[in-house]
DRENDO-1510 file (C-alpha; in Angstrom, 1 decimal, always signed):
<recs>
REC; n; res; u; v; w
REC; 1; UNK; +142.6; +144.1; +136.9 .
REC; 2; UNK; +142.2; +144.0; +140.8 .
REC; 3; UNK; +141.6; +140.4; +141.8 .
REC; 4; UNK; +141.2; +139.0; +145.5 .
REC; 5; UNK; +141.3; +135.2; +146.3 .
REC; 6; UNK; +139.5; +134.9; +149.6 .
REC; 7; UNK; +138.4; +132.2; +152.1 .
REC; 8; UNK; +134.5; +130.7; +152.2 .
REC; 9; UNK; +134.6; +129.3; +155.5 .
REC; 10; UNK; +136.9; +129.1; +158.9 .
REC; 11; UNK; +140.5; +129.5; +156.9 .
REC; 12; UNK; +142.5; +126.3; +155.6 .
REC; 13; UNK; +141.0; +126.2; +152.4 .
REC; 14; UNK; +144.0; +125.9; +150.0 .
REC; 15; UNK; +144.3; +130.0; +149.5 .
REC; 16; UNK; +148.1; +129.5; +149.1 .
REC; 17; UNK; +147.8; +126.8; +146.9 .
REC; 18; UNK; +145.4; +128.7; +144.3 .
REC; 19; UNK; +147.3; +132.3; +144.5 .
REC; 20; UNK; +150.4; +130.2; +143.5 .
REC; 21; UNK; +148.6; +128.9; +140.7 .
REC; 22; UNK; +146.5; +131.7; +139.5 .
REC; 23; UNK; +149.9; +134.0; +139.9 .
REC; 24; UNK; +150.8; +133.3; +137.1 .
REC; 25; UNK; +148.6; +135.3; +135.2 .
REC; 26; UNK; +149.3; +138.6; +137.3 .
REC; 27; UNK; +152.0; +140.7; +138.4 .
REC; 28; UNK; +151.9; +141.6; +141.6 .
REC; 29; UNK; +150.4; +139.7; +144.8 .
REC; 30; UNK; +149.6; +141.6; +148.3 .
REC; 31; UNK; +148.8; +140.5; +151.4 .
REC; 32; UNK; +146.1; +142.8; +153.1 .
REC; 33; UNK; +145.9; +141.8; +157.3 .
REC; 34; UNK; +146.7; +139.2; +159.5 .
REC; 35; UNK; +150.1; +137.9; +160.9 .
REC; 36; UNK; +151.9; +134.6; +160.7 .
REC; 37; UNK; +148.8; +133.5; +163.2 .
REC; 38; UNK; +147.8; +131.0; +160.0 .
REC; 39; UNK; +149.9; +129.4; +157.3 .
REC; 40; UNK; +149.6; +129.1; +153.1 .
REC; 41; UNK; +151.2; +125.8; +152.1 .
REC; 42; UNK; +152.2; +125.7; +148.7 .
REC; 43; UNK; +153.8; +122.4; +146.4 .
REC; 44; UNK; +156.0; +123.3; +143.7 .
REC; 45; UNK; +158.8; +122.2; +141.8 .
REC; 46; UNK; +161.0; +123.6; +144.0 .
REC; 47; UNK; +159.7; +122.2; +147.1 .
REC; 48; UNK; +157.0; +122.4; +149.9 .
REC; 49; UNK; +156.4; +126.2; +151.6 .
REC; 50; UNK; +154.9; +127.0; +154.3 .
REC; 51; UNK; +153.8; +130.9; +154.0 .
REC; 52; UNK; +152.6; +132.8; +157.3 .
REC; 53; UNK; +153.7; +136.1; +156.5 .
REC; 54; UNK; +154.8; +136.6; +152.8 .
REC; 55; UNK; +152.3; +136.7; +150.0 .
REC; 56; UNK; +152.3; +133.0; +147.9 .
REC; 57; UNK; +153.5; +134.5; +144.9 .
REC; 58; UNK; +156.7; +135.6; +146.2 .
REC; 59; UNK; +157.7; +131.7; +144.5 .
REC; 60; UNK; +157.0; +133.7; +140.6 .
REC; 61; UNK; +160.6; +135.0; +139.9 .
REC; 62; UNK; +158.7; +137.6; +137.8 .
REC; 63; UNK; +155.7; +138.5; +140.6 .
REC; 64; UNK; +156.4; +141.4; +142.8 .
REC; 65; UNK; +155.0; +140.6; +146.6 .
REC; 66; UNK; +153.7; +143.4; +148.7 .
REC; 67; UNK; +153.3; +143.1; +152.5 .
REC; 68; UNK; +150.1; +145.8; +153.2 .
REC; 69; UNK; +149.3; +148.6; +155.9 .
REC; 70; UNK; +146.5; +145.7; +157.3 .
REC; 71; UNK; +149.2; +143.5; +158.4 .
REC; 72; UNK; +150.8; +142.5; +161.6 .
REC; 73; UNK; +154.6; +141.8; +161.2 .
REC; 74; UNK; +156.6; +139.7; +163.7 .
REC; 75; UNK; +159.9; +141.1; +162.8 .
REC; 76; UNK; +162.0; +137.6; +163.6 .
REC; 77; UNK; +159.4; +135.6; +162.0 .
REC; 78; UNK; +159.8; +137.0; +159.0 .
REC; 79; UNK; +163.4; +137.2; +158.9 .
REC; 80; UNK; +163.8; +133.4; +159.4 .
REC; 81; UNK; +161.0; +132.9; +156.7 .
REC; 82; UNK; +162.9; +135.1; +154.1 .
REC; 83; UNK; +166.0; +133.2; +155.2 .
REC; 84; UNK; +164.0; +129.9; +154.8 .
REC; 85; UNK; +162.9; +130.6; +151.4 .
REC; 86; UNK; +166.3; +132.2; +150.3 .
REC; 87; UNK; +168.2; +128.8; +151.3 .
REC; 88; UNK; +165.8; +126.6; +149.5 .
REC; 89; UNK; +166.4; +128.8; +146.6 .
REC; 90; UNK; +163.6; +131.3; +146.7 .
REC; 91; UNK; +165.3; +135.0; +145.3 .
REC; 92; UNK; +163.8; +137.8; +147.6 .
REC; 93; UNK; +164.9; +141.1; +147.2 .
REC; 94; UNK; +163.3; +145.0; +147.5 .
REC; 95; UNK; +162.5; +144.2; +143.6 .
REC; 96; UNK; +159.9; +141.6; +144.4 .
REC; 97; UNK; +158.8; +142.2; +147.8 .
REC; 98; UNK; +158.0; +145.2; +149.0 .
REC; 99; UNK; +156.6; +146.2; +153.3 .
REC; 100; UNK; +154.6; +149.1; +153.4 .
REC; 101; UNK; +155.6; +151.7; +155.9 .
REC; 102; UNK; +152.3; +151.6; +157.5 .
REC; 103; UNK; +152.1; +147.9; +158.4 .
REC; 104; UNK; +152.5; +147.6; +162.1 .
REC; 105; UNK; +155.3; +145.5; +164.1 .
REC; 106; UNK; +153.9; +142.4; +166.5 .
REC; 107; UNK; +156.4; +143.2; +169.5 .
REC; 108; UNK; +157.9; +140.5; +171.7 .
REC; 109; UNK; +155.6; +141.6; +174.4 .
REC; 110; UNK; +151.8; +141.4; +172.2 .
REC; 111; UNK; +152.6; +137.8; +172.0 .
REC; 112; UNK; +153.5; +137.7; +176.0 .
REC; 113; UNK; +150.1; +139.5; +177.0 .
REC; 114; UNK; +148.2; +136.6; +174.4 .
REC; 115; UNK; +149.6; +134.1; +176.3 .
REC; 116; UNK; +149.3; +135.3; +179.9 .
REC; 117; UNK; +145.5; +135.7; +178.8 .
REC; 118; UNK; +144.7; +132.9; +177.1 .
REC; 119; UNK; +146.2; +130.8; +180.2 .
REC; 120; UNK; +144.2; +133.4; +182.8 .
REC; 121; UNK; +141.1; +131.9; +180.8 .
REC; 122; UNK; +141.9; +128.6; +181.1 .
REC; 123; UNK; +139.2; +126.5; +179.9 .
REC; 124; UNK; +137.1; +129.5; +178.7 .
REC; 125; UNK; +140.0; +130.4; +175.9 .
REC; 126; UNK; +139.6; +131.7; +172.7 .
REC; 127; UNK; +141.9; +129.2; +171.1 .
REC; 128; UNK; +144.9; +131.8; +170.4 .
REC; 129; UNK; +147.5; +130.6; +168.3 .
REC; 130; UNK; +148.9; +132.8; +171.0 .
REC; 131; UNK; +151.2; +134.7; +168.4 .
REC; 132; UNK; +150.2; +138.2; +169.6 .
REC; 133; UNK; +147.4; +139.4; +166.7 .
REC; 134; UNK; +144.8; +140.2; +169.0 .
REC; 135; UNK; +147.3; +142.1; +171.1 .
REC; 136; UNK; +148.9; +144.0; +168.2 .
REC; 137; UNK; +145.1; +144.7; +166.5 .
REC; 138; UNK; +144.5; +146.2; +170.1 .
REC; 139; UNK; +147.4; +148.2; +170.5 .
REC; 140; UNK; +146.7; +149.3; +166.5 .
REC; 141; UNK; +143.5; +150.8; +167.6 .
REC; 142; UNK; +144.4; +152.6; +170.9 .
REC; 143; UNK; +147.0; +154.0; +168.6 .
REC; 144; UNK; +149.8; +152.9; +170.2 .
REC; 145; UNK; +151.1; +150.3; +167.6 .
REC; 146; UNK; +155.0; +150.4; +166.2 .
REC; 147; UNK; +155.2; +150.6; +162.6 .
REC; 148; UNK; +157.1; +149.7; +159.7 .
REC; 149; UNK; +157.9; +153.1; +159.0 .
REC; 150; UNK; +158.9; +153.9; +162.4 .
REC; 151; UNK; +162.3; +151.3; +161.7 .
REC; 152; UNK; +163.0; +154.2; +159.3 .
REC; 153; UNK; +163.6; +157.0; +162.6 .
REC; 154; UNK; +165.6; +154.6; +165.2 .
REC; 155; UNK; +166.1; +158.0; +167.3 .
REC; 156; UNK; +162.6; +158.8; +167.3 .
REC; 157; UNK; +161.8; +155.4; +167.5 .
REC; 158; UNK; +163.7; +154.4; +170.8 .
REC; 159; UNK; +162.1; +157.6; +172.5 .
REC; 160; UNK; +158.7; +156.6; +171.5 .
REC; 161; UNK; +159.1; +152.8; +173.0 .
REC; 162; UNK; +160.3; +154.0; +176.3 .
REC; 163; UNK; +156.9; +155.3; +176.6 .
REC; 164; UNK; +155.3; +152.2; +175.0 .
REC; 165; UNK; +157.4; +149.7; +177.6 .
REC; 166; UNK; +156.1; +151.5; +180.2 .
REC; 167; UNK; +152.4; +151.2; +179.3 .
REC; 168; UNK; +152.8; +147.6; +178.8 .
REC; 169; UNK; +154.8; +147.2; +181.9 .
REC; 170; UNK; +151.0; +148.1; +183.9 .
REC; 171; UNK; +148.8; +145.6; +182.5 .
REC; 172; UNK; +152.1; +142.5; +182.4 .
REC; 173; UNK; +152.9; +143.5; +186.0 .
REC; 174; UNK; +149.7; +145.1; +187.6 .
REC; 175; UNK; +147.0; +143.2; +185.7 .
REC; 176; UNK; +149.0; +139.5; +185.2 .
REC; 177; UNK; +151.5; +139.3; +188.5 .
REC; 178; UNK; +154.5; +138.8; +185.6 .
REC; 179; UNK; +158.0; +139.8; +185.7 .
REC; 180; UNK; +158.1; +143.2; +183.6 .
REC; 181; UNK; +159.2; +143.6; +180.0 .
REC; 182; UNK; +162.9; +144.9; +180.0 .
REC; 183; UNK; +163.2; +148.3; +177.4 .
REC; 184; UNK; +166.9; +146.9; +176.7 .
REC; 185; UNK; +165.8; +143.6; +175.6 .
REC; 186; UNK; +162.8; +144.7; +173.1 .
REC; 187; UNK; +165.3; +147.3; +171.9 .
REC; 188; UNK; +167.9; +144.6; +171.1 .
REC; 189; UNK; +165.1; +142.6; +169.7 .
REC; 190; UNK; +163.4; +145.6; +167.0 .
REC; 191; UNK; +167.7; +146.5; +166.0 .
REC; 192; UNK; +168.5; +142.8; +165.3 .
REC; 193; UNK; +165.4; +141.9; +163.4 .
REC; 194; UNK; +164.1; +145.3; +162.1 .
REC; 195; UNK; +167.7; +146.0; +160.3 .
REC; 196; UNK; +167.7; +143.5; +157.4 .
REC; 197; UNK; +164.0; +144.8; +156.4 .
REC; 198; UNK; +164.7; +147.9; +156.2 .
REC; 199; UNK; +165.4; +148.1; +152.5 .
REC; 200; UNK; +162.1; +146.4; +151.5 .
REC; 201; UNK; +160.3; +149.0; +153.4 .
REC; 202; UNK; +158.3; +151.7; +151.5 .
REC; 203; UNK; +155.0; +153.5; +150.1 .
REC; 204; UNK; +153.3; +150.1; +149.7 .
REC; 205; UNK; +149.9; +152.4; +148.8 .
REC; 206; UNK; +151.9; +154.5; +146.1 .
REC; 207; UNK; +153.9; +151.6; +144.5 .
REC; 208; UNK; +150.1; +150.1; +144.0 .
REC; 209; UNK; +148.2; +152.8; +142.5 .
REC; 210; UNK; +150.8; +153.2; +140.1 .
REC; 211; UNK; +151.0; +149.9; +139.0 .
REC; 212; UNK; +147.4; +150.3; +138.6 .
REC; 213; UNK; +147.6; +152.9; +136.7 .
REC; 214; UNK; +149.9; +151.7; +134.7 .
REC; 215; UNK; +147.5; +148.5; +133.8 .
REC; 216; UNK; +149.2; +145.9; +136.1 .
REC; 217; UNK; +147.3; +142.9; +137.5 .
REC; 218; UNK; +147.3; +142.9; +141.3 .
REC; 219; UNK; +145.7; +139.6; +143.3 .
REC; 220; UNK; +144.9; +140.7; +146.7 .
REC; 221; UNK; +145.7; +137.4; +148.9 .
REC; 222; UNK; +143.7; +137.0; +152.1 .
REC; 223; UNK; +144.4; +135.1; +155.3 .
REC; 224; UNK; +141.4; +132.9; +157.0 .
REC; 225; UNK; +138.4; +132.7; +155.5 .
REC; 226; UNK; +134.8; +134.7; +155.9 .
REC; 227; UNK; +134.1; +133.0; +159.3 .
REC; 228; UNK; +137.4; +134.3; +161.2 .
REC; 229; UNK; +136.0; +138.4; +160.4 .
REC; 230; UNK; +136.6; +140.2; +163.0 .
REC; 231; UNK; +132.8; +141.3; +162.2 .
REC; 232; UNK; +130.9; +138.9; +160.6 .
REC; 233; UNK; +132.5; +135.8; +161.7 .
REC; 234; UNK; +132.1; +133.7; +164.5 .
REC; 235; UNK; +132.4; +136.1; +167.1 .
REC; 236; UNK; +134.1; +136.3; +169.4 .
REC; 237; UNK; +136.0; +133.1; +168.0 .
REC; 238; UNK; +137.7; +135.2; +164.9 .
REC; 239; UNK; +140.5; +136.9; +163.9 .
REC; 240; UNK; +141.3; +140.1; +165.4 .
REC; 241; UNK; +141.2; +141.2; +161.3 .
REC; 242; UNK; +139.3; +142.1; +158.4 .
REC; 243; UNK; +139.1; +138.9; +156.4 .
REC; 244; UNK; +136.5; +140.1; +153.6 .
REC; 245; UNK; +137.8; +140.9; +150.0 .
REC; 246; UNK; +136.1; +144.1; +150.4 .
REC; 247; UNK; +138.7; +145.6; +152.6 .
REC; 248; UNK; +141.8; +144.2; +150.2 .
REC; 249; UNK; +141.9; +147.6; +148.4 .
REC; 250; UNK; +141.9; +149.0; +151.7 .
REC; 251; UNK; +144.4; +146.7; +153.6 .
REC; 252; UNK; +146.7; +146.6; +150.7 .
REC; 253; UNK; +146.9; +150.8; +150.4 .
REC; 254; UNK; +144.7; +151.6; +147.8 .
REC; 255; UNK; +141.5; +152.5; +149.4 .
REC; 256; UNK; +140.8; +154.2; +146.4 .
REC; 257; UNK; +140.4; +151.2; +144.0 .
REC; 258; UNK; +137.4; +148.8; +143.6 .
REC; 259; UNK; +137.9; +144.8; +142.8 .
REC; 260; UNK; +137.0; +143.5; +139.4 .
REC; 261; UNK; +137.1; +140.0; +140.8 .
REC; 262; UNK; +136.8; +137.9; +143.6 .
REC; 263; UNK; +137.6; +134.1; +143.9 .
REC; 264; UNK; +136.4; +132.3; +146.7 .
REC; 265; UNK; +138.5; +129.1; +147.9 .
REC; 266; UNK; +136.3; +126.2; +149.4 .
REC; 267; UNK; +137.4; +122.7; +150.3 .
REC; 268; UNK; +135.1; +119.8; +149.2 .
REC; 269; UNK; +134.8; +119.3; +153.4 .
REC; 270; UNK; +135.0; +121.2; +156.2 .
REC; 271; UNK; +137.8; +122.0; +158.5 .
REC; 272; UNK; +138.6; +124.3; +161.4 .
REC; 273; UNK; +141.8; +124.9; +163.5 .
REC; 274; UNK; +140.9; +126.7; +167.0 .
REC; 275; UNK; +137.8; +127.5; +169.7 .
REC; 276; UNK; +134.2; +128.0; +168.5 .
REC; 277; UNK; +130.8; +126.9; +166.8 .
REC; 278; UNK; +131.5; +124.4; +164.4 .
REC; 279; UNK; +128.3; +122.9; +163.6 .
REC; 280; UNK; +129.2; +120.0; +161.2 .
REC; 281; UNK; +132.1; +118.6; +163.2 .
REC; 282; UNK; +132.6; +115.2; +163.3 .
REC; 283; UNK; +134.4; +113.2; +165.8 .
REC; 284; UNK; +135.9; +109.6; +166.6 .
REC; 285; UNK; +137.1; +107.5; +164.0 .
REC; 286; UNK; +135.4; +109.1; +161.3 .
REC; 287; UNK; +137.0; +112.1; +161.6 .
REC; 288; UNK; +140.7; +110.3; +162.4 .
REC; 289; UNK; +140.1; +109.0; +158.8 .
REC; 290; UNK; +139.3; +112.1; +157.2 .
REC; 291; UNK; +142.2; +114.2; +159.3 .
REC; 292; UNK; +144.2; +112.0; +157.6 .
REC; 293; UNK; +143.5; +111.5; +154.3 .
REC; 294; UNK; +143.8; +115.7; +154.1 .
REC; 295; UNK; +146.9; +115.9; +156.0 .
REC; 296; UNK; +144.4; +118.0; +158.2 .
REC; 297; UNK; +147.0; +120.0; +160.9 .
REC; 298; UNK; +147.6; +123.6; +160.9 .
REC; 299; UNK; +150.3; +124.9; +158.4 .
REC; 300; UNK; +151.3; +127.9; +161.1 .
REC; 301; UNK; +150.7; +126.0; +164.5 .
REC; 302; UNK; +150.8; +122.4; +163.3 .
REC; 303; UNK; +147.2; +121.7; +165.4 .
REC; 304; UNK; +145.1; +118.8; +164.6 .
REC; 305; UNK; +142.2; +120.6; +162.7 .
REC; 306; UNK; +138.7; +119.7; +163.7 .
REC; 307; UNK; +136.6; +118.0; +160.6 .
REC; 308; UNK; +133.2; +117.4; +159.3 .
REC; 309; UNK; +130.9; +117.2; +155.6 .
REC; 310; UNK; +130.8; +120.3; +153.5 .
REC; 311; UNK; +128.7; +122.8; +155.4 .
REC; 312; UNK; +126.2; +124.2; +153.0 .
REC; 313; UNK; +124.9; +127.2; +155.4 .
REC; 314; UNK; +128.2; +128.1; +156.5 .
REC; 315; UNK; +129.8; +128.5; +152.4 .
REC; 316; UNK; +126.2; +130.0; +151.5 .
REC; 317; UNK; +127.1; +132.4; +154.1 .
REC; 318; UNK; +130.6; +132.9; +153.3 .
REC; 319; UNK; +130.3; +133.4; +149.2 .
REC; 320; UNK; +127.7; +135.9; +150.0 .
REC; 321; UNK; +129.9; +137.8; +152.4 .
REC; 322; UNK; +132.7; +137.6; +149.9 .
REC; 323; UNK; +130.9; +138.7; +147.3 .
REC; 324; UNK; +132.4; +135.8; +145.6 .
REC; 325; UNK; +132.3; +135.6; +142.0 .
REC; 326; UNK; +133.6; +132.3; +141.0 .
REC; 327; UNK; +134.7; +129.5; +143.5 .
REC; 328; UNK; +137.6; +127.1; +143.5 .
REC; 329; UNK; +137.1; +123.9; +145.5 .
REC; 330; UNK; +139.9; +122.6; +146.7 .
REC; 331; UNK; +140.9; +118.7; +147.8 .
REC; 332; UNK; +138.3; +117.5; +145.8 .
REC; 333; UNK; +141.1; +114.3; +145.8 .
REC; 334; UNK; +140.4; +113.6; +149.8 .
REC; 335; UNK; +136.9; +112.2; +149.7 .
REC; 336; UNK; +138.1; +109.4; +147.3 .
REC; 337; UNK; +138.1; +107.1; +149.8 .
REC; 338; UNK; +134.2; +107.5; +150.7 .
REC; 339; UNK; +131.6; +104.7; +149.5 .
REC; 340; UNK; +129.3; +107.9; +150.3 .
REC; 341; UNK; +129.6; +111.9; +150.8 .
REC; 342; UNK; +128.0; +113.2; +153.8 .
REC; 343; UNK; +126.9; +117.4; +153.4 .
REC; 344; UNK; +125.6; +119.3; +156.1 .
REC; 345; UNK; +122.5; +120.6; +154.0 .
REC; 346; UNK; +120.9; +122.6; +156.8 .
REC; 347; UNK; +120.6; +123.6; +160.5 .
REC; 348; UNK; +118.0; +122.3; +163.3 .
REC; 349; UNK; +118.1; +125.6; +166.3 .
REC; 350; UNK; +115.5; +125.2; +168.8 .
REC; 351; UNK; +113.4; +122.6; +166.6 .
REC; 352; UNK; +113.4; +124.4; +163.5 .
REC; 353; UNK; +115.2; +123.8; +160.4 .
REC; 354; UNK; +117.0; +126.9; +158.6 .
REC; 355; UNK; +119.8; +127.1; +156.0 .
REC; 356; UNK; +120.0; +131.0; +157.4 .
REC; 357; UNK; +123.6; +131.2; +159.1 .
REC; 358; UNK; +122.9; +132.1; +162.8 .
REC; 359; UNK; +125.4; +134.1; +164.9 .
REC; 360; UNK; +126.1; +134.3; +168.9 .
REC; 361; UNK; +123.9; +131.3; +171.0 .
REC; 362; UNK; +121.7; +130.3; +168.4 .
REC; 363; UNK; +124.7; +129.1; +166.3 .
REC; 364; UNK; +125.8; +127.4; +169.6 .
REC; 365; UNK; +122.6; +125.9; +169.8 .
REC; 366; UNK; +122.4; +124.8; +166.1 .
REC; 367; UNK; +122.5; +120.6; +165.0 .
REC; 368; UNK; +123.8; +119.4; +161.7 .
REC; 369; UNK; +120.9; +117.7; +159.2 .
REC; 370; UNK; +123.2; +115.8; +157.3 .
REC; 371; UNK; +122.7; +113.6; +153.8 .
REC; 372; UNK; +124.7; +111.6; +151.7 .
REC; 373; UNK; +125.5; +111.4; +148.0 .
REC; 374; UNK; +126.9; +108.7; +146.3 .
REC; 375; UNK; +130.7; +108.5; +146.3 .
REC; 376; UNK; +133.1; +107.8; +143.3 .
REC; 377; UNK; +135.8; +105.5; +145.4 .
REC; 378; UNK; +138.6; +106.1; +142.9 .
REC; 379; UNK; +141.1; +108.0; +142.4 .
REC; 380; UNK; +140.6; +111.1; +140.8 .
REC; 381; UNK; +144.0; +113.1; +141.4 .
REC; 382; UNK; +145.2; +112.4; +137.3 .
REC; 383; UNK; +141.9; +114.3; +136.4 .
REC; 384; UNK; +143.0; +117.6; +134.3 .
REC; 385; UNK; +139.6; +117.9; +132.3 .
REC; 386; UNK; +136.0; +117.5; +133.4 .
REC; 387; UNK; +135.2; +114.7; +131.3 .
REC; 388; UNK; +138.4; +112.8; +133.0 .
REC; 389; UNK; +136.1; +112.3; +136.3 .
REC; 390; UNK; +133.9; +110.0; +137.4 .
REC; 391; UNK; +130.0; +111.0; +136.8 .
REC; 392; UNK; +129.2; +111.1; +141.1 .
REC; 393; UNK; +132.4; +113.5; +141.1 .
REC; 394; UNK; +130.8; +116.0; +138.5 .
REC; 395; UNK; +127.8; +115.5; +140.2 .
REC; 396; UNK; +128.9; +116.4; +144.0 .
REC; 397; UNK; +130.1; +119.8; +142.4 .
REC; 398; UNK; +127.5; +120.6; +140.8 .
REC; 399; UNK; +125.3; +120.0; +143.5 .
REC; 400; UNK; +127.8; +122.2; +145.7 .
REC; 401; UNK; +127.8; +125.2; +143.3 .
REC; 402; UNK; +123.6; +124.6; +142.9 .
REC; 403; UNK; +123.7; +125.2; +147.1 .
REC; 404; UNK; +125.5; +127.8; +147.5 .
REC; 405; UNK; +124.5; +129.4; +144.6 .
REC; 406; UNK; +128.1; +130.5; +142.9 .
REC; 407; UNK; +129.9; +128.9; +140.0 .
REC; 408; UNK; +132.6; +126.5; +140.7 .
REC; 409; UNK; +135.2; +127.0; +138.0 .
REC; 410; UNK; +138.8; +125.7; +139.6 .
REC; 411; UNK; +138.8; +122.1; +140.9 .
REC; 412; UNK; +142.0; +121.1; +143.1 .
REC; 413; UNK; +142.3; +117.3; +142.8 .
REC; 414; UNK; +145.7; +117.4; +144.5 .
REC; 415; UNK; +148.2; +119.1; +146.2 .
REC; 416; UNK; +150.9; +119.7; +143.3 .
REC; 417; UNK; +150.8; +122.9; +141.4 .
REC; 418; UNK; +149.5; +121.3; +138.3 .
REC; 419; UNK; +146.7; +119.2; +139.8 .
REC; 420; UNK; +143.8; +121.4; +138.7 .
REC; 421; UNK; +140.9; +120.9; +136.6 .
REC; 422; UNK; +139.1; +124.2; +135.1 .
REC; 423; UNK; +135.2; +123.9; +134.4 .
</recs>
């Protein structure tokens, strides 16, 4: 069974919180791209985690974790999150998390060039968590990317970054006017943080297709959600990744395999963290309110994420480019405090009203039509079974799944591992 939990919209959704829950029914979890550029915060009994680089089931004693060949690692990132984890009593160890050899290393100097850029663009910036990903991606494409594997050969290694340092040392000096990125330094920097890993390192790919074939259940566990692709997201206001559950197999290091499900993670709202179209926002006190009541800030940056209704075009969008097969929607808890539920039900661009998801200026150009459903006003997060809610709550999902045409089976109704109603 080859399973990927995946985002609908612009990230945030509560991916952690569900591959933490639904975890417990497989036996290994893999991450498949991104960095520590976004967070997965999980509740258990053993505390409140925040995840940016290690899969969410690495808090299952008995789940094995597998960092992917589609991942950007930040060596001393990932060291202090391991040690984070470890003190609050976390066991990690190369039995339950393996780093494949193939993932590539996010140097000191990709998150230098991120930030010398996104100041050069001033008011014109991407919104960069300015943690090197788009850097890294780059350098991972112009094949001249550090990997995993490459820890292995320190001899070759050190040879190889000479060349490297002074590649980088043209655009940070030549392009940007900065002071130039010392070899010695970035070599203390990949010994000092690139040692302790070095056991967890190996054939991610190989260790897979043999669980595989040995009938283990993998969940593929994706960062961001359908809107941040690096293709058919918001462009040029993405990732620098591949976000879709298509390319787990690939990302993970099993091209070879095919998914046999795919769970797409919604909130009951709509949030975003960073630059770009975001058609249903809402602003003032209304949206103060709702930030609120979610605890809406980014779990890797800690930035005040931007808020609005559900966005019916946008998760239409998103569960088709998922290829979702079942949703879970998540902080069903949070509108609670609503006499009624606004939903974005549609788009006005240019004067005419579509539910088709526009890309480049016409999504720039597009207006929220907005209506209301009645709200429920009480406290829903004791809910374990469908009949435990109140009839506008059943109703509000129903019409969600009705709109964007996907079954909703997991409801989140709070933030605790437990708080979970299945339809």
């Amino acid at each position: 069974m080859l399973t990927s939990i995946v985002g609908i919209n612009w990230g945030d959704e509560g991916k952690g919180r569900m591959v933490d829950l639904l975890s417990a029914d497989y036996d290994i979890v893999a991450r498949y791209q991104g960095g520590n550029n976004a967070g997965h915060t999980v509740i258990n009994h053993l505390g409140k985690f925040v995840l940016n680089l290690l899969p969410s089931g690495i808090l299952r004693p008995k789940v094995v974790n597998v960092m992917g060949n589609g991942m950007v690692i930040d060596l001393e990132h990932l060291c202090g999150e391991i040690g984070r984890l470890t003190a609050a009593g976390v066991k990690i160890s190369p039995q339950n998390l393996k780093i494949s050899d193939k993932a590539v290393v996010c140097m000191p100097y990709h998150k230098l060039l991120d930030c010398l850029e996104e100041d050069r663009l001033g008011d014109a910036k991407f919104g960069s968590t300015r943690r090197g990903i788009s850097p890294v991606y780059s350098d991972k494409y112009m094949k001249k990317a550090i990997r995993m594997g490459d820890l292995l050969e320190p001899e070759a290694l050190k040879e190889h970054l000479k060349g490297i340092v002074a590649w980088k040392n043209l655009t940070v000096q030549g392009a940007y006017g900065a002071d130039p990125v010392s070899f010695d330094e970035i070599w203390s920097w990949l010994r000092t943080y690139g040692e302790p890993l070095l056991p967890y390192i190996c054939d991610a790919g190989l260790y897979l297709d043999n669980a595989e074939q040995m009938g283990k259940k993998i969940m593929f566990e994706a960062q961001l959600g359908a809107l941040r692709d690096i293709d058919f997201g918001i462009y040029p206001f993405t990732s620098a990744s591949s976000t879709i559950a298509a390319y787990a197999p690939i990302g993970a290091g099993i091209p070879n395999r095919k998914l046999d499900r795919t769970v797409g993670i919604m909130k009951a709202y709509s949030t975003c963290v960073g630059e770009g179209p975001f058609t249903c926002e809402l602003f003032g006190p209304e949206a103060d309110r709702l930030r609120e009541a979610g605890g809406e800030y980014g779990a890797a940056t800690g930035r005040p994420r931007r808020v609005g209704p559900f966005d019916v075009v946008a998760s239409k969008y998103g569960v088709k480019v998922q290829g979702a097969d079942e949703l879970a929607l998540t902080k069903m808890d949070v509108l609670s405090y609503l006499e009624e539920i606004p939903v974005c039900v549609g788009y006005e661009v240019r004067g005419a009203f579509t539910q088709h998801f526009p890309v480049g200026a016409r999504l720039d150009a597009a207006k929220p039509v907005v209506e209301t459903m009645p709200g429920w006003h009480c406290d829903i997060s004791g809910c374990r079974r469908p009949e435990d809610l109140p009839k506008a709550a059943l109703d509000y999902i129903r019409y969600l799944e009705e709109q964007v045409e996907c079954r909703i089976k997991y409801v989140s109704v709070g933030p605790e591992r437990e708080q979970y109603i299945v339809l």
